[in-house]
KOLBAGU-438779 format. One record per residue: x, y, z of N, C-alpha, C in turn. Coordinates in steps of 0.1 Angstrom, whole numbers, padded with zeros to 4 digits, always signed. Atoms other than C-alpha are relative to their C-alpha. Example, Ala and Ser with C-alpha at 12.3 -4.5 7.8 and 13.67 -1.06 7.14 Angstrom:
2
+0009-0012+0000+0123-0045+0078+0009+0012+0000;-0009-0011+0000+0137-0011+0071-0008+0011+0008;
***
This chain:
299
+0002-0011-0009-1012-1677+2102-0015+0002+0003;+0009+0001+0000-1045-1675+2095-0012-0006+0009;+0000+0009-0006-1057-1705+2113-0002+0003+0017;-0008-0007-0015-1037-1691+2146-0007+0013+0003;+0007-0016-0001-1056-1655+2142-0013-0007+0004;+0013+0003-0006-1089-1672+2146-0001-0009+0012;+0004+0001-0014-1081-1692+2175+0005+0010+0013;-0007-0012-0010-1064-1665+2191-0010+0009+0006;+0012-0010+0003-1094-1644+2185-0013-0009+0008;+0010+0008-0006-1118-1672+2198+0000+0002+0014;-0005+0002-0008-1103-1685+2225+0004+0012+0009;+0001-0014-0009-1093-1648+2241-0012+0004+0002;+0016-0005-0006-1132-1637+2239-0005-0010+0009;+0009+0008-0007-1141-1671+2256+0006+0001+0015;-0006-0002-0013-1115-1668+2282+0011+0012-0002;-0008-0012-0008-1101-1633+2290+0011-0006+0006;-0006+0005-0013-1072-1640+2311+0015+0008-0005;-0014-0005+0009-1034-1620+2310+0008-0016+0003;-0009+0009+0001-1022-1655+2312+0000-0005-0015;+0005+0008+0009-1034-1667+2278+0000-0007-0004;+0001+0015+0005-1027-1699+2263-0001-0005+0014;-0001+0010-0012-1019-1711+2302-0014-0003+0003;+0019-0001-0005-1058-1704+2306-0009-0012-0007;+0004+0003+0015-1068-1720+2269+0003-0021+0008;-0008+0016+0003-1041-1755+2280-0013-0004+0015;+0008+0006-0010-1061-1754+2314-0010-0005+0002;+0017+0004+0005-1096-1755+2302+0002-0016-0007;+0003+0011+0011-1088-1781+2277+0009-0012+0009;-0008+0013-0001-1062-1805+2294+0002+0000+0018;-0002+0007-0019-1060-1799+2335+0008+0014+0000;-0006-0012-0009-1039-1774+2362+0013-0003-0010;-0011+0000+0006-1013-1793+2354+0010+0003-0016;-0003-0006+0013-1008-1788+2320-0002+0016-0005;-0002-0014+0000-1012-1754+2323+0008+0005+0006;-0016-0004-0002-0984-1750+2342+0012-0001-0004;-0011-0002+0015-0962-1762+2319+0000+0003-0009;-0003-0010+0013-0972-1744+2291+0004+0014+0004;-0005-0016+0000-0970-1710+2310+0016+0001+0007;-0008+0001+0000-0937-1720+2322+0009-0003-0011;-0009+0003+0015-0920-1732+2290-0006+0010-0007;+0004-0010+0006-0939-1705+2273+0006+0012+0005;-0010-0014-0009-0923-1677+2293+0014-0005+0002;-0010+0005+0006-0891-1695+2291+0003+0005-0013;-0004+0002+0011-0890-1694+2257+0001+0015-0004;-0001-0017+0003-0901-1658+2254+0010+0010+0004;-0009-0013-0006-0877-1639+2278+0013-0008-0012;-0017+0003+0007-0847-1663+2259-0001+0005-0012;-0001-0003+0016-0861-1648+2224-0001+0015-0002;-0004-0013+0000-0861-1616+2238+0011+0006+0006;-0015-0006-0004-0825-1618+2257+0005+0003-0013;-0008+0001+0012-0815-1619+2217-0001+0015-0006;+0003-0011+0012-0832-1586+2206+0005+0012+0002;-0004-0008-0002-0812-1560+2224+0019-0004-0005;-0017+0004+0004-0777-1582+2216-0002+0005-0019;+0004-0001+0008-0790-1584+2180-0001+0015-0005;-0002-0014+0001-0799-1547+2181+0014+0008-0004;-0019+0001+0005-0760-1538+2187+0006-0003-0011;-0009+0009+0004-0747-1564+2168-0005+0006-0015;+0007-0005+0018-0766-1548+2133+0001+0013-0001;-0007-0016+0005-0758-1510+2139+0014+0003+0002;-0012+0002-0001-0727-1517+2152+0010-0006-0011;-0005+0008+0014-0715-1540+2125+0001+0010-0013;-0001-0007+0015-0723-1517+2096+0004+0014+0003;-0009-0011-0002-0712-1484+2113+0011+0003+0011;-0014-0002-0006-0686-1494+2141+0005-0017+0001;-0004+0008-0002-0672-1519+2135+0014-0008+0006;-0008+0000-0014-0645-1518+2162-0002-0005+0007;+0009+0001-0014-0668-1518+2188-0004-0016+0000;+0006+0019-0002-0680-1557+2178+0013-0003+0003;-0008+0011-0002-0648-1570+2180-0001-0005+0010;-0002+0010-0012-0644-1597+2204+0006+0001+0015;-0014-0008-0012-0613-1577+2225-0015+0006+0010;+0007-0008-0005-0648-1560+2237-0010-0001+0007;+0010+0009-0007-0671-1582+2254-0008+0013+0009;+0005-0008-0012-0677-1556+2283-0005+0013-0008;+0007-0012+0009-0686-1529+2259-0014-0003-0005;+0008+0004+0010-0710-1550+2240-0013-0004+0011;+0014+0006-0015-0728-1564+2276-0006+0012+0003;+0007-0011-0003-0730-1526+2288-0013+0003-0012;+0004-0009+0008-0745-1511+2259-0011-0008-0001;+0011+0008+0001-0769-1544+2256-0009+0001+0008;+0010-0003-0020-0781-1541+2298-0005+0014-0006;+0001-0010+0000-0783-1505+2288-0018+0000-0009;+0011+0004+0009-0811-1512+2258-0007-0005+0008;+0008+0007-0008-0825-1535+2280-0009+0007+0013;+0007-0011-0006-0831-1511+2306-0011+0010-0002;+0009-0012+0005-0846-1486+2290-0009-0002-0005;+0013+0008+0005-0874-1510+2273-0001-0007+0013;+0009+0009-0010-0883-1526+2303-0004+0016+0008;+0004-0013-0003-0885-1489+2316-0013+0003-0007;+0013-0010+0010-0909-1479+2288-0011-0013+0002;+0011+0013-0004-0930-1514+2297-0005+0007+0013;+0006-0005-0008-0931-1501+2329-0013+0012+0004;+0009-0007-0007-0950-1474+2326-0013-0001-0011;+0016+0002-0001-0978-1487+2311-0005-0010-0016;+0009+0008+0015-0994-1509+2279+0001+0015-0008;+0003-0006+0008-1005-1476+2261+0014+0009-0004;-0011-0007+0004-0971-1462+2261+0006-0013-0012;-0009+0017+0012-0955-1499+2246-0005+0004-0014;+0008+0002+0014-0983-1495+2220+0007+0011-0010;-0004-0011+0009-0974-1459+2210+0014-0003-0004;-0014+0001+0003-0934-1465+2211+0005-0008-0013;+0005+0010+0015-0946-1498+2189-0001+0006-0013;+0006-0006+0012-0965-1478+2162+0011+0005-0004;-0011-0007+0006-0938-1455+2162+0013-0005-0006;-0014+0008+0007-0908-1478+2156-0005-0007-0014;+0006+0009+0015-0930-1500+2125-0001+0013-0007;+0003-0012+0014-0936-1466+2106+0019+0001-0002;-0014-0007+0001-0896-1457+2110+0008-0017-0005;-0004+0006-0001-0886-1491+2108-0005-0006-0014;+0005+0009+0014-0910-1505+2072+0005+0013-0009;-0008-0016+0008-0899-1466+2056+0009-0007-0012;-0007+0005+0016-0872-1485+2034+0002-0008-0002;+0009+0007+0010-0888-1510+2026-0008+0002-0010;+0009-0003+0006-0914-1493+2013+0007+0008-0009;-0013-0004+0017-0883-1473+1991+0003-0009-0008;+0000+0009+0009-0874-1502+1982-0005-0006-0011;+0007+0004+0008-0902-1517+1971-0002+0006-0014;+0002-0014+0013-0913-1481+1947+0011-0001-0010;-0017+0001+0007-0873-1484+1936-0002-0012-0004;-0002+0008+0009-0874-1518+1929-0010-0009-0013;+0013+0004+0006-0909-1527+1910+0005-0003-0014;-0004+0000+0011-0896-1515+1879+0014-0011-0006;-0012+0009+0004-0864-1538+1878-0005-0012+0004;+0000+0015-0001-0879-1570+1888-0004-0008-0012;+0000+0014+0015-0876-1600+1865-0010-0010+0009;+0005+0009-0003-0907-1620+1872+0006-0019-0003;-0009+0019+0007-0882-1658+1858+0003-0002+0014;-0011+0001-0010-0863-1651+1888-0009-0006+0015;+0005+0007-0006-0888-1661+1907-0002-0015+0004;+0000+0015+0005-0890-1696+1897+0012-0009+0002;-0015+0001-0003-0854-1698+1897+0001-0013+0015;-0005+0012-0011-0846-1733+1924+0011+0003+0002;-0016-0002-0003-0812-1733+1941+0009-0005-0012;-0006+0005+0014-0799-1754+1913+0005+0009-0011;+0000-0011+0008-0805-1724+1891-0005-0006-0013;+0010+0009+0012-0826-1746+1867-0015+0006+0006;+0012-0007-0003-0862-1726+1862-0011-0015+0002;+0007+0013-0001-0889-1753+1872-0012+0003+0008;+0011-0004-0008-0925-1752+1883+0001-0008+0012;+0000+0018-0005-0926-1788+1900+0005-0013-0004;-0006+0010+0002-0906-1813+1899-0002-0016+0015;+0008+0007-0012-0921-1845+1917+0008-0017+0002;-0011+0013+0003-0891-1874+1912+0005+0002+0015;-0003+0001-0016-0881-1867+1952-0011-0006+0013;+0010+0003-0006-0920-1876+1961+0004-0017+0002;-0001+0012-0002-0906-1917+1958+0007-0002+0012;-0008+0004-0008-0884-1911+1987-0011-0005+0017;+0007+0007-0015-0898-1930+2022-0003+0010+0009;+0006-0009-0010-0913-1910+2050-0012+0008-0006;+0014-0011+0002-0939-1882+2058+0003+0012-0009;-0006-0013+0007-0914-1853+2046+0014+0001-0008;-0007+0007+0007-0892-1859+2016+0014+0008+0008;-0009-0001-0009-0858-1858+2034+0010+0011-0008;-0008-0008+0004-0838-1838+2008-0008+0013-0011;+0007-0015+0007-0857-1816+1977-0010-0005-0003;+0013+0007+0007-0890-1814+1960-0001+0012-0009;-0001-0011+0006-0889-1790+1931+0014+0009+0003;-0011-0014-0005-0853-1774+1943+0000+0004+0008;-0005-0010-0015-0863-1768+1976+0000-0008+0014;-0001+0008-0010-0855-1782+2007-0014+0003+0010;+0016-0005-0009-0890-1789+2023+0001+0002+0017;-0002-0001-0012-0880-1792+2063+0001+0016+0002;-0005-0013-0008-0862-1761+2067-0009+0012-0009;+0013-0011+0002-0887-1744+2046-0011+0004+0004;+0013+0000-0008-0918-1750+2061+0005+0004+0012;-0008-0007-0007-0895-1745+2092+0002+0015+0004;+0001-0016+0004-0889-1711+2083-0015+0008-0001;+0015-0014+0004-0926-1700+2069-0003-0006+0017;+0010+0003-0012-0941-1717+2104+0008+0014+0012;-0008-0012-0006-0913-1692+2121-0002+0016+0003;+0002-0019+0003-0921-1662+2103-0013+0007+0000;+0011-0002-0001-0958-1663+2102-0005-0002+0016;+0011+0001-0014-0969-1675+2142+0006+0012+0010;+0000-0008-0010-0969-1657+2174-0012+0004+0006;+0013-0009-0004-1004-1643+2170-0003-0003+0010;+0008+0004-0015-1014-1663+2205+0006+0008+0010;-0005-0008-0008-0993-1639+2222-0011+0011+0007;+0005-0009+0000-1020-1614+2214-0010-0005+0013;+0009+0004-0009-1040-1636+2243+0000+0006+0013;-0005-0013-0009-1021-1616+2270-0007+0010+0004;+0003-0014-0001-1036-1589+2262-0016+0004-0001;+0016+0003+0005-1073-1600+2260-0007-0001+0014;+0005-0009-0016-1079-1584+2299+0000+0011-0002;-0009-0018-0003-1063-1554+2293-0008+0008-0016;+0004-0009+0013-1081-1542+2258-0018-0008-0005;+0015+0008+0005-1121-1546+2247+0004-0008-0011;+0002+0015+0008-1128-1576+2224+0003+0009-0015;+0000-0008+0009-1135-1550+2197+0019-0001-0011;-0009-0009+0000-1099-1538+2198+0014-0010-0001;-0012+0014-0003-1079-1575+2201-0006-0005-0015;+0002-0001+0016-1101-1582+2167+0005+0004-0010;-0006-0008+0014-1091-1554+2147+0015-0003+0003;-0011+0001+0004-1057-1556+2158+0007-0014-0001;-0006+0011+0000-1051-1593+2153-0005+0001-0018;+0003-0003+0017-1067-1587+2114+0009+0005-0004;-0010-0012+0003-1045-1557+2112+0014-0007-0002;-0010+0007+0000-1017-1581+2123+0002-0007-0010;-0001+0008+0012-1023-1607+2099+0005+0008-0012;-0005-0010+0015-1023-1581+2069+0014+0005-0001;-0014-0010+0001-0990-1560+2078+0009-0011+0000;-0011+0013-0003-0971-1592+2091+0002-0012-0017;+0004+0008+0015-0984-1614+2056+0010+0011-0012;-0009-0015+0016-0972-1579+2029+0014+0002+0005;-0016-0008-0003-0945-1566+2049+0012-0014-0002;-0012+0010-0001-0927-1600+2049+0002-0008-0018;+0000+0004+0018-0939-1614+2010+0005+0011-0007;-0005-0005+0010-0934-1584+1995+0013+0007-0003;-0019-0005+0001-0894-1571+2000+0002-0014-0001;-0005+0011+0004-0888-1609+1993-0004-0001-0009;+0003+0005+0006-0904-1608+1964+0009+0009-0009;-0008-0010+0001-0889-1575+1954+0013-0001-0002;-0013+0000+0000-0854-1585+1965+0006-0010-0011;-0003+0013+0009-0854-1618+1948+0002+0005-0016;+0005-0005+0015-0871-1602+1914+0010+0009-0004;-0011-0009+0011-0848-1574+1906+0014+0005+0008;-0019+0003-0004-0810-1583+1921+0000-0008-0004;-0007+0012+0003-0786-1607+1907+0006-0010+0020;-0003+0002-0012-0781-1619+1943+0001-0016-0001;+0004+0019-0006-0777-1661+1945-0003-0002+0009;+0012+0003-0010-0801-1680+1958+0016-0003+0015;-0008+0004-0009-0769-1697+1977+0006+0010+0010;-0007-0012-0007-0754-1664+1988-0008+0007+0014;+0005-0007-0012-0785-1654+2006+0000-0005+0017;+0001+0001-0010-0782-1650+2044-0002+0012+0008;+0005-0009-0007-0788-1630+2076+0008+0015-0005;-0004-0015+0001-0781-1591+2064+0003-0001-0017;-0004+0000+0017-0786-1601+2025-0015+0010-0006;+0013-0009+0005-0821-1580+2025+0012+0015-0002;-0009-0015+0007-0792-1546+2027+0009+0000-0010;-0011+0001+0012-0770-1561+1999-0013+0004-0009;+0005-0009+0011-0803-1558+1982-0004+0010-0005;+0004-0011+0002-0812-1528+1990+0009+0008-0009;-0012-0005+0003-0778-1516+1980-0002+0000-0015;-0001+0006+0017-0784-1529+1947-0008+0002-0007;+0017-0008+0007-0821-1517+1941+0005+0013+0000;+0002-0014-0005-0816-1481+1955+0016+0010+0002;-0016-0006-0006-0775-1475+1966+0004-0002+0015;-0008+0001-0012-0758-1476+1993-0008+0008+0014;+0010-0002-0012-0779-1452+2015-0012-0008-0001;+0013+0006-0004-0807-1473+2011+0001-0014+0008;-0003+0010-0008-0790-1503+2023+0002+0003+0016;-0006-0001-0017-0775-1484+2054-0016+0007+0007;+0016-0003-0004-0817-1472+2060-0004-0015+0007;+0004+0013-0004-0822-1512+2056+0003-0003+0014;-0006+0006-0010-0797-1519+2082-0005+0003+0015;+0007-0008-0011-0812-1489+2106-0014-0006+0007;+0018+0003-0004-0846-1502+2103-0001-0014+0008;+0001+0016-0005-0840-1540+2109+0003+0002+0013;-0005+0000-0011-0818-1530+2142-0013+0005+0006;+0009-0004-0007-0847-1506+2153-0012-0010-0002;+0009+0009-0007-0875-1534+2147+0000-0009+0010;-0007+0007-0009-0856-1553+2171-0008+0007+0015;+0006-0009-0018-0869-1530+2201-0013-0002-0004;+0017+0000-0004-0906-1530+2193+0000-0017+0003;-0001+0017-0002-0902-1569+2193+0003-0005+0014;-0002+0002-0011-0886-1569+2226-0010+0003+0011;+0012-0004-0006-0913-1543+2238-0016-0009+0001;+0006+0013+0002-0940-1566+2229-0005-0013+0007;-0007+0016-0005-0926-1599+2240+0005+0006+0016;-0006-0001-0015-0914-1583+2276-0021+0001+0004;+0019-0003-0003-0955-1570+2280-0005-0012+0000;+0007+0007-0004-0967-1602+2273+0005-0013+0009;-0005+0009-0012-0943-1624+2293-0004+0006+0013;+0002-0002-0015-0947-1602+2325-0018-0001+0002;+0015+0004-0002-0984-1602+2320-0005-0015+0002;+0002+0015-0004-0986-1638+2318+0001-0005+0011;-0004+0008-0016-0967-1643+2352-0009+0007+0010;+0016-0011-0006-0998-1615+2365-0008-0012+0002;+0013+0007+0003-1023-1640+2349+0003-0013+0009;-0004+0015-0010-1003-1673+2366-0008+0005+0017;+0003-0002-0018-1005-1657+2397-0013+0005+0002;+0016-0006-0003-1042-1645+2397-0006-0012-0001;+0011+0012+0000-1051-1682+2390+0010-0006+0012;-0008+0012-0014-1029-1693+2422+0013-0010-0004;-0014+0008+0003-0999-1709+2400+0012+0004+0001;-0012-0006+0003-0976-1683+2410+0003+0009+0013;+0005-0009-0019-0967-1664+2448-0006+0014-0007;+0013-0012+0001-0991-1635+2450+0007+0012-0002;-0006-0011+0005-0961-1614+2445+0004+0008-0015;+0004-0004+0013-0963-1613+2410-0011+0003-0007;+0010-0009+0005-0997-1599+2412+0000+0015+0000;-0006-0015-0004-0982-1568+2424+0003+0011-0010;-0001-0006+0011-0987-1538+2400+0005+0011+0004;-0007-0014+0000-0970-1503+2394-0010+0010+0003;+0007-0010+0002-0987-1469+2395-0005+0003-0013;+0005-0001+0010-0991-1475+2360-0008-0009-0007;+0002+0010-0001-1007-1503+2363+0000-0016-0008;-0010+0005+0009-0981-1524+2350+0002-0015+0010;-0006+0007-0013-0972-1558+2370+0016+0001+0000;-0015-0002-0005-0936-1548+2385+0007-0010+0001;-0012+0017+0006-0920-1582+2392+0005-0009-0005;+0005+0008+0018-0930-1597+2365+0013+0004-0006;-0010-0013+0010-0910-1567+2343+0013-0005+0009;-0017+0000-0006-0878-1569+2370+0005-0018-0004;-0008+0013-0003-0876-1608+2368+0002-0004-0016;-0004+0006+0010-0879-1611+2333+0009+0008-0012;-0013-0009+0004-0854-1580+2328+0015-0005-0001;-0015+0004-0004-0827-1597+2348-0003-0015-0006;
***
């Protein structure tokens, strides 16, 4: 992550631009290669944020109606998702400093029980359990999988599957280049502190309820999956703490979306101010928001 913060940070003071990386791929490799990065890059974005209003539903719904998921209900589940979706591309609309505030305010309500957690579970973690491999054999390193052929040993190394690990951390730590978007729209000063700021909260908030959860639940390693952070909670704290867990995870879902909608429509701003995009996507709101941007990458 690390790495990614400093070219993020670089590369935005050298080139400003709300396109960001498309600006970065243009300098370094041609037009054309800038237009497929801010194409596939916005691609990828709006598809990772059609997920965070379904997703949303699908985690408060689940743990307190679970009626409403069933399958019989498709048309329930679409409204109520368009519906979410609306109303954050609404709050984009009117403007960056609203997204920001709406932001702040969902990460304070949204890390809350976690941070119970954490205080609740300190005292019950078993530092072994750390060490603990899927196997359930304790082991620092185990280096008898390093004889296998290739760059990346194909099955374990120590008990852990290295692909879909690294996999996972490269997942859960990037994005920071997003913050390039926004490196028109905010002094240099202010894209600094909060790409630092980023690194810190995103680095703790994600190591330490994994370390926590692991350390003091009997949970198997095999057992864990998506919605196994509320079994722990359940198990550190009780049962309201888990249905907090569940609240919080659904609501970071929206600042994620908010976010990720701001810097996709900004990007298709920044295309079209370098000529890669019709001039109608330079077109801004009264809030000085770009409008078609937000509608195209609503619907």
């Amino acid at each position: 992550a690390l790495p990614e913060v400093v070219m993020t940070y670089e590369l935005s003071s050298l080139y400003p631009c709300s396109s960001g990386g498309v600006r970065w791929a243009e300098e370094a490799f041609g037009k054309t290669c800038g237009l497929f990065t801010g194409y596939l890059g916005w691609v990828s974005g709006i598809t990772n944020n059609a997920t965070a209003p379904v997703l949303f539903f699908s985690y408060l719904s689940s743990h307190f109606f679970p009626d409403i998921s069933d399958t019989d209900t498709p048309w329930i589940q679409f409204g109520i998702s368009a519906g979410i979706a609306i109303v954050l591309a609404y709050i984009n609309y009117r403007g960056l400093e609203v997204v920001g505030k709406a932001s702040v305010l969902i990460f304070f309500v949204s890390i809350a029980p976690f941070v119970l957690m954490t205080i609740i579970g300190i005292p019950k973690v078993d530092p072994q359990k750390w060490l603990q491999t899927p196997t359930g054999e304790e082991e620092v390193f185990d280096d008898d999988t390093m004889a296998q052929p290739g760059w990346v040993p194909d099955t374990l190394l120590g008990g852990i599957a290295l692909r879909p690990f690294i996999n996972n951390l490269y997942w859960s730590v990037n994005g920071f280049d997003q913050a390039g978007h926004f490196s028109n729209a905010v002094p240099k000063r202010t894209l600094r502190n909060g790409l630092c700021l980023s690194l810190l909260l995103v680095s703790t908030t994600k190591m330490i309820p994994i370390l926590i959860s692991t350390g003091a639940t009997d949970i198997e390693q095999a057992d864990w999956k998506a919605g196994s952070f509320a079994l722990a909670a359940t198990e550190i704290g009780g049962r309201w703490l888990g249905t907090l867990v569940v609240v919080a995870s659904g609501i970071s879902l929206l600042a994620q979306f908010l976010s990720g909608m701001s810097a996709d429509s900004l990007q298709l701003q920044g295309m079209a101010d370098r000529g890669q995009l019709p001039l109608i996507f330079r077109t801004r709101s009264p809030h000085n928001t770009p409008t078609y941007a937000l509608i195209l990458g609503l619907l």
